[in-house]
SEDRENRO-584864 format. One record per residue (C-alpha): residue number from 1; y, x, z; residue in one letter. Coordinates in Angstrom, 2 decimals. Example, Ala and Ser with C-alpha at 12.3 -4.5 7.8 and 13.67 -1.06 7.14 Angstrom:
REM residues 2
<atom seq="1" c2="-4.50" c1="12.30" c3="7.80" type="A"/>
<atom seq="2" c2="-1.06" c1="13.67" c3="7.14" type="S"/>
END
This chain:
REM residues 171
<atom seq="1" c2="0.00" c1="0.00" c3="0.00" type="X"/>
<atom seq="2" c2="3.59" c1="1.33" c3="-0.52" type="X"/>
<atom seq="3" c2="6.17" c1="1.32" c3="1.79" type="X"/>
<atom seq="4" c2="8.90" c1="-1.19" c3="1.31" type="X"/>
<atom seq="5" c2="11.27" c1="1.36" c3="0.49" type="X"/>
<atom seq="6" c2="9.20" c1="2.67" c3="-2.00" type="X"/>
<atom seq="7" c2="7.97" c1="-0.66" c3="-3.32" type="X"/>
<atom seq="8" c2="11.90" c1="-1.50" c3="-3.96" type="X"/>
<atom seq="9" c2="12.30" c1="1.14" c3="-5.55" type="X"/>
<atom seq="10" c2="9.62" c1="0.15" c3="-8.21" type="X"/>
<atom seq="11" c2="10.90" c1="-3.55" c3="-8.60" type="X"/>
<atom seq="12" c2="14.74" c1="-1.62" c3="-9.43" type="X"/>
<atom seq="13" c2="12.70" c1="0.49" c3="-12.15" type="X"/>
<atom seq="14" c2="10.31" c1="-1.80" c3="-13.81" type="X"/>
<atom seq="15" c2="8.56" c1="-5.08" c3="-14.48" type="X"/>
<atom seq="16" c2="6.11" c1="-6.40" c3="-12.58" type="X"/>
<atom seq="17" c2="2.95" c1="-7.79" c3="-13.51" type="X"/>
<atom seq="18" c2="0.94" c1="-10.73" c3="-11.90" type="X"/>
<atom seq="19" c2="-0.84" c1="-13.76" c3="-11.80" type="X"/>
<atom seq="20" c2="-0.09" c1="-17.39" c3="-11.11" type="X"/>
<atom seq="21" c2="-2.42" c1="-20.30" c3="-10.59" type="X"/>
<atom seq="22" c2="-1.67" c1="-23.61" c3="-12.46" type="X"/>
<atom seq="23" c2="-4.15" c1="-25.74" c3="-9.95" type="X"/>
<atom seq="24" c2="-4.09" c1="-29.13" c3="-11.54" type="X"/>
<atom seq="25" c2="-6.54" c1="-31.57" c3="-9.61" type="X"/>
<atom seq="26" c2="-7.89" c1="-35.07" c3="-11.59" type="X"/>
<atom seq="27" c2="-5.72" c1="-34.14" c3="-14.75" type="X"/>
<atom seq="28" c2="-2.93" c1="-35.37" c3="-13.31" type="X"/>
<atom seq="29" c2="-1.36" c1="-33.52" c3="-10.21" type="X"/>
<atom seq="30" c2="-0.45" c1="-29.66" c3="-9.76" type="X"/>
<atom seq="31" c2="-0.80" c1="-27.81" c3="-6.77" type="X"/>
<atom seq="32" c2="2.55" c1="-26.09" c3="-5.12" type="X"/>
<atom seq="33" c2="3.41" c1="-23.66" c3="-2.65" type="X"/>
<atom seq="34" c2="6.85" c1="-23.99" c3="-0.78" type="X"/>
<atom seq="35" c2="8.16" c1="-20.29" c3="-0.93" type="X"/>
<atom seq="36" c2="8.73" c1="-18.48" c3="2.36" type="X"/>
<atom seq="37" c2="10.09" c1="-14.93" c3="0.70" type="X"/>
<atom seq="38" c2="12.38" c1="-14.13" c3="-1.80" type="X"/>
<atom seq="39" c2="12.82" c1="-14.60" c3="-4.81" type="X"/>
<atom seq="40" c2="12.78" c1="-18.42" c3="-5.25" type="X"/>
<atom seq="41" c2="12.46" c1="-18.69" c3="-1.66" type="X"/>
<atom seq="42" c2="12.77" c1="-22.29" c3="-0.65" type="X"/>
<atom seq="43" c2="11.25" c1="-23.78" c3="-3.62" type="X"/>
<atom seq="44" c2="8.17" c1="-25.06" c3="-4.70" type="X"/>
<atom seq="45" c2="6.27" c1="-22.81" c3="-6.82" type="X"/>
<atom seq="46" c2="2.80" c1="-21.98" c3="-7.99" type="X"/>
<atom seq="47" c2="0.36" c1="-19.92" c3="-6.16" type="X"/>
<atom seq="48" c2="0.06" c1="-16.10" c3="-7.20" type="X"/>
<atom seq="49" c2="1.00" c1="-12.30" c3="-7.22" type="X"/>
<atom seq="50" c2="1.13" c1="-8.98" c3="-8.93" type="X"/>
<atom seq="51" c2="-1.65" c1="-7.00" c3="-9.74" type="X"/>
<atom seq="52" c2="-1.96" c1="-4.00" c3="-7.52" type="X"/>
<atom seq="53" c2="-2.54" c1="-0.66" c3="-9.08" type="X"/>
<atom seq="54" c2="-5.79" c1="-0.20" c3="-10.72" type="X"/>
<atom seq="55" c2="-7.11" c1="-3.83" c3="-10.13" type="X"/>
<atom seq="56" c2="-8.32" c1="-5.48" c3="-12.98" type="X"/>
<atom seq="57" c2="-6.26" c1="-9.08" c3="-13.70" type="X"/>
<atom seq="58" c2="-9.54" c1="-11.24" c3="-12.75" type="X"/>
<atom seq="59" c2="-9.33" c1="-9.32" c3="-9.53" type="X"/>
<atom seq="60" c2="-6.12" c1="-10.05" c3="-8.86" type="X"/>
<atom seq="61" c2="-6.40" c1="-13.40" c3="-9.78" type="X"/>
<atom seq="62" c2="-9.91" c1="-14.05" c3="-7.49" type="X"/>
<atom seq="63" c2="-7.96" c1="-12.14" c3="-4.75" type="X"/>
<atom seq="64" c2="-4.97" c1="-14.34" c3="-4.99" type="X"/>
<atom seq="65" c2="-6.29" c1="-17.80" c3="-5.29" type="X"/>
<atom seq="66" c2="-8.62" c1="-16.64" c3="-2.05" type="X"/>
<atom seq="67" c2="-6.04" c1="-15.25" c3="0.00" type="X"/>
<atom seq="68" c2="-3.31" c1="-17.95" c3="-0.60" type="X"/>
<atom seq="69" c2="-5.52" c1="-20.91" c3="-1.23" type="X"/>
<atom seq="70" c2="-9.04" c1="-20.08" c3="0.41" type="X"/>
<atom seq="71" c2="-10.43" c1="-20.94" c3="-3.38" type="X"/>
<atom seq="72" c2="-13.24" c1="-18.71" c3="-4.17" type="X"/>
<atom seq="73" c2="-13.01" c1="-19.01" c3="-8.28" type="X"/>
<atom seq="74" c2="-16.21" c1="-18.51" c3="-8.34" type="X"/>
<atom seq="75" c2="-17.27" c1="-22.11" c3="-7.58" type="X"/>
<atom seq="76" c2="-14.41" c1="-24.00" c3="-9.35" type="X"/>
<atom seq="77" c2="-16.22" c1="-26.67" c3="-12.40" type="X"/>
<atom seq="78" c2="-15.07" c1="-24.65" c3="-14.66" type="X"/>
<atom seq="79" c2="-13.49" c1="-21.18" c3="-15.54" type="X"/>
<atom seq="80" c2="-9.95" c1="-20.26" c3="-15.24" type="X"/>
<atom seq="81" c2="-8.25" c1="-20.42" c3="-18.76" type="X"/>
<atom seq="82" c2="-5.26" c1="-18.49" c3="-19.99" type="X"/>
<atom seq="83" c2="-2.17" c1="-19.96" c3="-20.07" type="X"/>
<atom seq="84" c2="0.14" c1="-16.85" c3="-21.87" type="X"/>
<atom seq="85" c2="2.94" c1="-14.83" c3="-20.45" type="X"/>
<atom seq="86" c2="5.44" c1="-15.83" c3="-19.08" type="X"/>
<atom seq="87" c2="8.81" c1="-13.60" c3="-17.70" type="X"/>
<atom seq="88" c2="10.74" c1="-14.69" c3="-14.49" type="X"/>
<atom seq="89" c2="14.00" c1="-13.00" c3="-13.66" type="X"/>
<atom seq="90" c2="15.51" c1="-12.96" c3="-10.40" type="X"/>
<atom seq="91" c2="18.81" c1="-11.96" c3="-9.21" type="X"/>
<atom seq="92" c2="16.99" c1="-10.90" c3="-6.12" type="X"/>
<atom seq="93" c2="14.21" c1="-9.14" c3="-4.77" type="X"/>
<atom seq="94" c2="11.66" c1="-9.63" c3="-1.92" type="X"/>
<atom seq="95" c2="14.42" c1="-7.29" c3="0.09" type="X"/>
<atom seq="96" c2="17.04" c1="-9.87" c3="0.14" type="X"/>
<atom seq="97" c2="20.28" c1="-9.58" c3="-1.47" type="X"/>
<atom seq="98" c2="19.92" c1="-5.74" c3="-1.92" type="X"/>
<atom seq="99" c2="21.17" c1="-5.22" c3="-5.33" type="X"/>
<atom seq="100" c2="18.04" c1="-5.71" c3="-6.90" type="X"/>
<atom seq="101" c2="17.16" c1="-8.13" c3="-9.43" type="X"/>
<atom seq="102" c2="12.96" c1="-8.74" c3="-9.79" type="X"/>
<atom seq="103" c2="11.68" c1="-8.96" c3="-13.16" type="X"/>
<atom seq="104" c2="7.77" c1="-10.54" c3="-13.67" type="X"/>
<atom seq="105" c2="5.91" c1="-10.62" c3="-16.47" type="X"/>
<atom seq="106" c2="3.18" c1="-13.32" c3="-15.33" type="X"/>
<atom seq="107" c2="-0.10" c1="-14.33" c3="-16.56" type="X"/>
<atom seq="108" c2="-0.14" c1="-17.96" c3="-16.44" type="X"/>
<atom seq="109" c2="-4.12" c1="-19.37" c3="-15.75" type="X"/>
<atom seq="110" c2="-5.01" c1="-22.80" c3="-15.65" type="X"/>
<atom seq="111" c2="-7.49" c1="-24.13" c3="-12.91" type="X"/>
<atom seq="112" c2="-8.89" c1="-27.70" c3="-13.04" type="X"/>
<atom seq="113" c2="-9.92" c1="-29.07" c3="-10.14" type="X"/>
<atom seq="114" c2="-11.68" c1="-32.29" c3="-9.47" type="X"/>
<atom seq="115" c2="-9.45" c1="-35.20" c3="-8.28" type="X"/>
<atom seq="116" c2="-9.74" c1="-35.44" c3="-4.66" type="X"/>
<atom seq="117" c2="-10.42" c1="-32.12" c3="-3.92" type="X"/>
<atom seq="118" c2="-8.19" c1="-30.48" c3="-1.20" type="X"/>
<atom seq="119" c2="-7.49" c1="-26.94" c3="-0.63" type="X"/>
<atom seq="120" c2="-6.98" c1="-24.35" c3="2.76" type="X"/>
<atom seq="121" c2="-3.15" c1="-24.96" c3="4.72" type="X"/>
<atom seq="122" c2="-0.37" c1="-22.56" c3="4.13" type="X"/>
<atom seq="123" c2="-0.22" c1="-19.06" c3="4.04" type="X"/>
<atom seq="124" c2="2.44" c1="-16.15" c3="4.64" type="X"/>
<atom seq="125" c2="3.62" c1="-16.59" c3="1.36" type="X"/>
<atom seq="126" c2="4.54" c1="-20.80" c3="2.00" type="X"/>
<atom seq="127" c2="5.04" c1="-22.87" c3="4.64" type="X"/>
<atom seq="128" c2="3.69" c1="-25.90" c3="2.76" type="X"/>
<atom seq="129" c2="1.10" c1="-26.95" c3="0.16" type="X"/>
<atom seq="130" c2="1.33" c1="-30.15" c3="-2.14" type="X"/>
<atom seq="131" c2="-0.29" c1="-31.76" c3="-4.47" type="X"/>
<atom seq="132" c2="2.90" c1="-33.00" c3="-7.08" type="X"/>
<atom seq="133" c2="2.44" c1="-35.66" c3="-9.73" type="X"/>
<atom seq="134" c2="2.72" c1="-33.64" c3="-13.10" type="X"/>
<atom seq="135" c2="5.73" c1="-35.87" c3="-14.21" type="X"/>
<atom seq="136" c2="7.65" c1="-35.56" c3="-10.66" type="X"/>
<atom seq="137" c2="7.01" c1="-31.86" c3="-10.63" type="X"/>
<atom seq="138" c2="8.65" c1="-31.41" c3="-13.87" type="X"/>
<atom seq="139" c2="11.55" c1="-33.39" c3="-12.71" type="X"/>
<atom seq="140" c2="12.23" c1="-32.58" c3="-8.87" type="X"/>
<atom seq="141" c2="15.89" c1="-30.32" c3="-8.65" type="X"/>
<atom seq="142" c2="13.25" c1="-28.87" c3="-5.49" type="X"/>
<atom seq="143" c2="10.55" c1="-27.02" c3="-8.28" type="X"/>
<atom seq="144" c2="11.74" c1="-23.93" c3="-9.42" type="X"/>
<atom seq="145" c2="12.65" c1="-23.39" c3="-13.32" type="X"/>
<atom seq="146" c2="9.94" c1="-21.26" c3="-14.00" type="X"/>
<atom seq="147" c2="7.37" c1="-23.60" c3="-12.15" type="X"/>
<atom seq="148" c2="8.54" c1="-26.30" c3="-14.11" type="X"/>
<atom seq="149" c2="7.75" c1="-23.95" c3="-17.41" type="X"/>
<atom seq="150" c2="4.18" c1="-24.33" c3="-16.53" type="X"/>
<atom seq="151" c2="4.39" c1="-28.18" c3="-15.99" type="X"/>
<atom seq="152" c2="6.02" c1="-29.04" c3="-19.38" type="X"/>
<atom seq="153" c2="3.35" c1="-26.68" c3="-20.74" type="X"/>
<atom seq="154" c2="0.52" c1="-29.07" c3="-19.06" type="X"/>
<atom seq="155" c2="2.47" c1="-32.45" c3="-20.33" type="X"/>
<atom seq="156" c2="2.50" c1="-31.42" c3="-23.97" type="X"/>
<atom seq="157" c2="-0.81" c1="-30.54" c3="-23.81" type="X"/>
<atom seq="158" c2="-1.96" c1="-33.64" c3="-21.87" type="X"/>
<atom seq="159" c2="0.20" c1="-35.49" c3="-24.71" type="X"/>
<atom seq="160" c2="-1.44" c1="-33.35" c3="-27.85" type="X"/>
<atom seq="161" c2="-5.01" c1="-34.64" c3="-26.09" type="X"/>
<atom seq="162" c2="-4.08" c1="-38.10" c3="-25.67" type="X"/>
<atom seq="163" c2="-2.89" c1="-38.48" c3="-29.44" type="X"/>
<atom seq="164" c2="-6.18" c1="-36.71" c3="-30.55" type="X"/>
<atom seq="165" c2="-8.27" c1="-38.86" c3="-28.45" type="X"/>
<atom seq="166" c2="-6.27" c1="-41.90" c3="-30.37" type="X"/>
<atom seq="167" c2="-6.97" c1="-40.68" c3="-33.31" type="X"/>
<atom seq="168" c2="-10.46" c1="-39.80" c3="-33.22" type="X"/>
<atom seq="169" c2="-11.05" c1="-43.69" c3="-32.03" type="X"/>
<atom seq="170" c2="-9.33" c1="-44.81" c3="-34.99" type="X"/>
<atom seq="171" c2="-11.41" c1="-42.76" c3="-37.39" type="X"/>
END
């Protein structure tokens, strides 16, 4: 582990990269962590975090979704899929207000989860968990911009299955 002088040092100099969860339970609801640190502290965000030196990005994702959520990835229905890369920009760092803006580039992985399924509490990283209707998520001022990335993502794509699911009963 580096020291958090050290560590700050690294988010002034470079990009970091991680993982975030997109938990979406029944198809319909997404799974969000009320921030305790900065940056976005405050707001409801998805689970996740960078990948440490020399840990491989399933790693980091297994380690994440077990230490935050209690989710061993292991047992979920079905495997995690690939959302892309995302960046997030932040005028701050995990310091504070230091001086130091935080740049992520983040590997954005889908998780479904069956409906009624319900996760560990909080961890250090948020003082709350909750489940979100997809279409409240993407419109609460209290998500975060970059969470709310994820959730348009997730309503076009529930949209583009719909209208294919129409179409194949008309056919």
């Amino acid at each position: 582990m580096l020291s958090d002088e050290t560590f700050l040092g690294v988010v002034s100099a470079t990009p970091l990269v991680a993982m975030d969860l997109v938990i979406v339970r029944g198809g319909t609801e997404v799974l969000l962590g009320l921030r305790n640190n900065a940056p976005a502290k405050g707001q409801w965000f998805m689970p996740g975090g960078r990948i440490r030196k020399n840990e491989s990005m399933q790693a980091a994702l297994a380690r994440v979704a077990r230490e935050e959520l209690g989710l061993d990835l292991a047992t979920v229905p079905r495997p995690p899929v690939h959302m892309g890369a995302f960046e997030h920009f932040y005028p701050d760092s995990f310091a504070g207000e230091v001086g130091v803006s935080t740049h992520y580039v983040v590997m954005g992985n889908l998780v479904h989860l069956p409906a009624g399924t319900e996760l560990a509490a909080a961890d250090a990283q948020h003082s709350a968990l909750r489940w979100w209707p997809l279409a409240r998520a993407a419109e609460s001022a209290d998500v975060h911009r970059y969470t709310k990335d994820y959730v348009t993502a997730l309503l076009l794509l529930n949209r583009e299955l719909l209208a294919h699911a129409g179409r194949a009963q008309k056919a």
